[in-house]
C-alpha positions as CSV (number, residue, x, y, z in Angstrom):
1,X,8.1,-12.5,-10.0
2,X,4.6,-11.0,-10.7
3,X,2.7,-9.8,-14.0
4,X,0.5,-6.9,-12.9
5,X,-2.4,-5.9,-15.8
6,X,-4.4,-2.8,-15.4
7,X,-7.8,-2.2,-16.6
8,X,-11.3,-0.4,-16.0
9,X,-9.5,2.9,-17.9
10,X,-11.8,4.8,-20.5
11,X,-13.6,8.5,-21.3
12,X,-15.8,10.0,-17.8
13,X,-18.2,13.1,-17.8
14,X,-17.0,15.3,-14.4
15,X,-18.6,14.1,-11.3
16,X,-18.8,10.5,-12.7
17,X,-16.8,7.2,-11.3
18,X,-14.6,4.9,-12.6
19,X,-13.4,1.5,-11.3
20,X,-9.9,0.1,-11.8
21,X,-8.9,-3.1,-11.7
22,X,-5.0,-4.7,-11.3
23,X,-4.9,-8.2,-11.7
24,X,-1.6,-10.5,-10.5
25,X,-0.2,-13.5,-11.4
26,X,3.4,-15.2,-11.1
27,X,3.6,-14.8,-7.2
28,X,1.5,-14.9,-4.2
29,X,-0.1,-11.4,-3.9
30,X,-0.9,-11.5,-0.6
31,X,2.9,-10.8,0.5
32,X,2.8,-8.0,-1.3
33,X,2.3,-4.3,-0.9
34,X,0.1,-2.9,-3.5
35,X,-0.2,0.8,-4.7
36,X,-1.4,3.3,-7.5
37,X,0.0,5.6,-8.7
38,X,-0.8,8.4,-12.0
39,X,0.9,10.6,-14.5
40,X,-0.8,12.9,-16.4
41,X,0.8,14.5,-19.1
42,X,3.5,17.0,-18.7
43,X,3.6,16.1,-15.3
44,X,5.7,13.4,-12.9
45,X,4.6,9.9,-11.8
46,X,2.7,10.7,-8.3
47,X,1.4,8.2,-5.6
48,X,-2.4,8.0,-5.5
49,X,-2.9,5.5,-2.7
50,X,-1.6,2.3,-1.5
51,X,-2.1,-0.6,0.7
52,X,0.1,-2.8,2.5
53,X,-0.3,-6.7,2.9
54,X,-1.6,-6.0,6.9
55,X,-4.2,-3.8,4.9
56,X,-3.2,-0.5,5.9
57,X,-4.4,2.4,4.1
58,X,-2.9,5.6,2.4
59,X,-4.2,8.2,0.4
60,X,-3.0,11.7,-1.1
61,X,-4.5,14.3,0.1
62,X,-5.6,15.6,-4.1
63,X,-8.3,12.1,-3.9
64,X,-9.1,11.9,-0.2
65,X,-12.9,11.7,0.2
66,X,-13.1,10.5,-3.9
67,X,-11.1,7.3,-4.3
68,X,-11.3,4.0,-2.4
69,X,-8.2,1.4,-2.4
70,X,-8.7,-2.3,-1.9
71,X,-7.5,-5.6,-2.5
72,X,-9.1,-9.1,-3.5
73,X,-6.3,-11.6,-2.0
74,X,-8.2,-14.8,-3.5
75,X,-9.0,-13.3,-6.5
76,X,-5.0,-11.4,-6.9
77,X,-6.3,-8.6,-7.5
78,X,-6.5,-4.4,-6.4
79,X,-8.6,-2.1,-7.0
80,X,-9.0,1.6,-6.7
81,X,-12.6,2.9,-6.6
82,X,-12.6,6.5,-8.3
83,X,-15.8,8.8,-7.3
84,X,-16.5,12.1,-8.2
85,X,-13.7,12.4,-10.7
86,X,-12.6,15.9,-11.6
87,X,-10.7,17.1,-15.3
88,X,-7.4,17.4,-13.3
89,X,-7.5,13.4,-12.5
90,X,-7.1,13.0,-16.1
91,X,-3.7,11.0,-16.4
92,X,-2.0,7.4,-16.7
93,X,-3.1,4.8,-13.7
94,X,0.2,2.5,-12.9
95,X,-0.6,-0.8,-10.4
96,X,2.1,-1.6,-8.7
97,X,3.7,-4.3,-5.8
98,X,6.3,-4.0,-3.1
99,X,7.9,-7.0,-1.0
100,X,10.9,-7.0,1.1
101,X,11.6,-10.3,1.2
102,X,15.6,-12.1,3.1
103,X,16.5,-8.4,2.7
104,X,15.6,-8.2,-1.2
105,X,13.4,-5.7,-2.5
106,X,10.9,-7.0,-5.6
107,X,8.8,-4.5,-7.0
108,X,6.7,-4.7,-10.3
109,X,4.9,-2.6,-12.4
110,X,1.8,-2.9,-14.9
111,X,1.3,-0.8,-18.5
112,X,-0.9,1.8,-17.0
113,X,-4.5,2.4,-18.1
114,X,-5.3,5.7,-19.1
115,X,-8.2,7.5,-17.6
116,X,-9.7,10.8,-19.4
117,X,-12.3,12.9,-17.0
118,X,-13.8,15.5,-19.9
119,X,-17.2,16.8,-21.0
């Protein structure tokens, strides 16, 4: 299995940046598909981005332009670049991996790291 821990959270004027982090352990993380994903209060759980394992890339359209995904395989850790952050990105940011593996499905979440965009 895998640990995921989340981190880089904290208080950001508008038009400032943020960098998270997701660090793994437990499993190899290169096998695995890695995504973010947000909730902000009142409000469901919503994909931000993700990456696969072949390093494909997907974003929602809400962050397009503003947030960079990546992934560290040596080091076991994701990250998601934030840019130009606006009040309405204020919410909960979730890590999470996805493997398919001899028709199993594994997927594991972190605690979430909560990120606050406010003058």
């Amino acid at each position: 299995q895998v640990q995921l821990v989340e981190s880089g959270g904290g208080l950001v004027q508008p038009g400032g940046s943020l960098r998270l982090s997701c660090a793994a352990s437990g499993s190899i993380f290169i096998a695995y598909d890695m995504g973010w994903y947000r909730q902000a209060a009142g409000k469901q759980r919503e994909l931000v981005a993700f990456i696969t394992s072949g390093g494909n890339i997907n974003y929602a359209d809400s962050v397009k332009g503003r947030f960079t995904i990546s992934r560290d395989n040596a080091k076991n850790t994701g990250y998601l670049q934030m840019n130009s952050l606006k009040p309405e990105d204020t919410a909960v940011y979730y890590c999470n991996a996805d493997r398919t593996f001899l028709g199993k499905r594994y997927d594991y979440w972190g605690q979430g790291t909560q990120v606050t965009v406010s003058s």
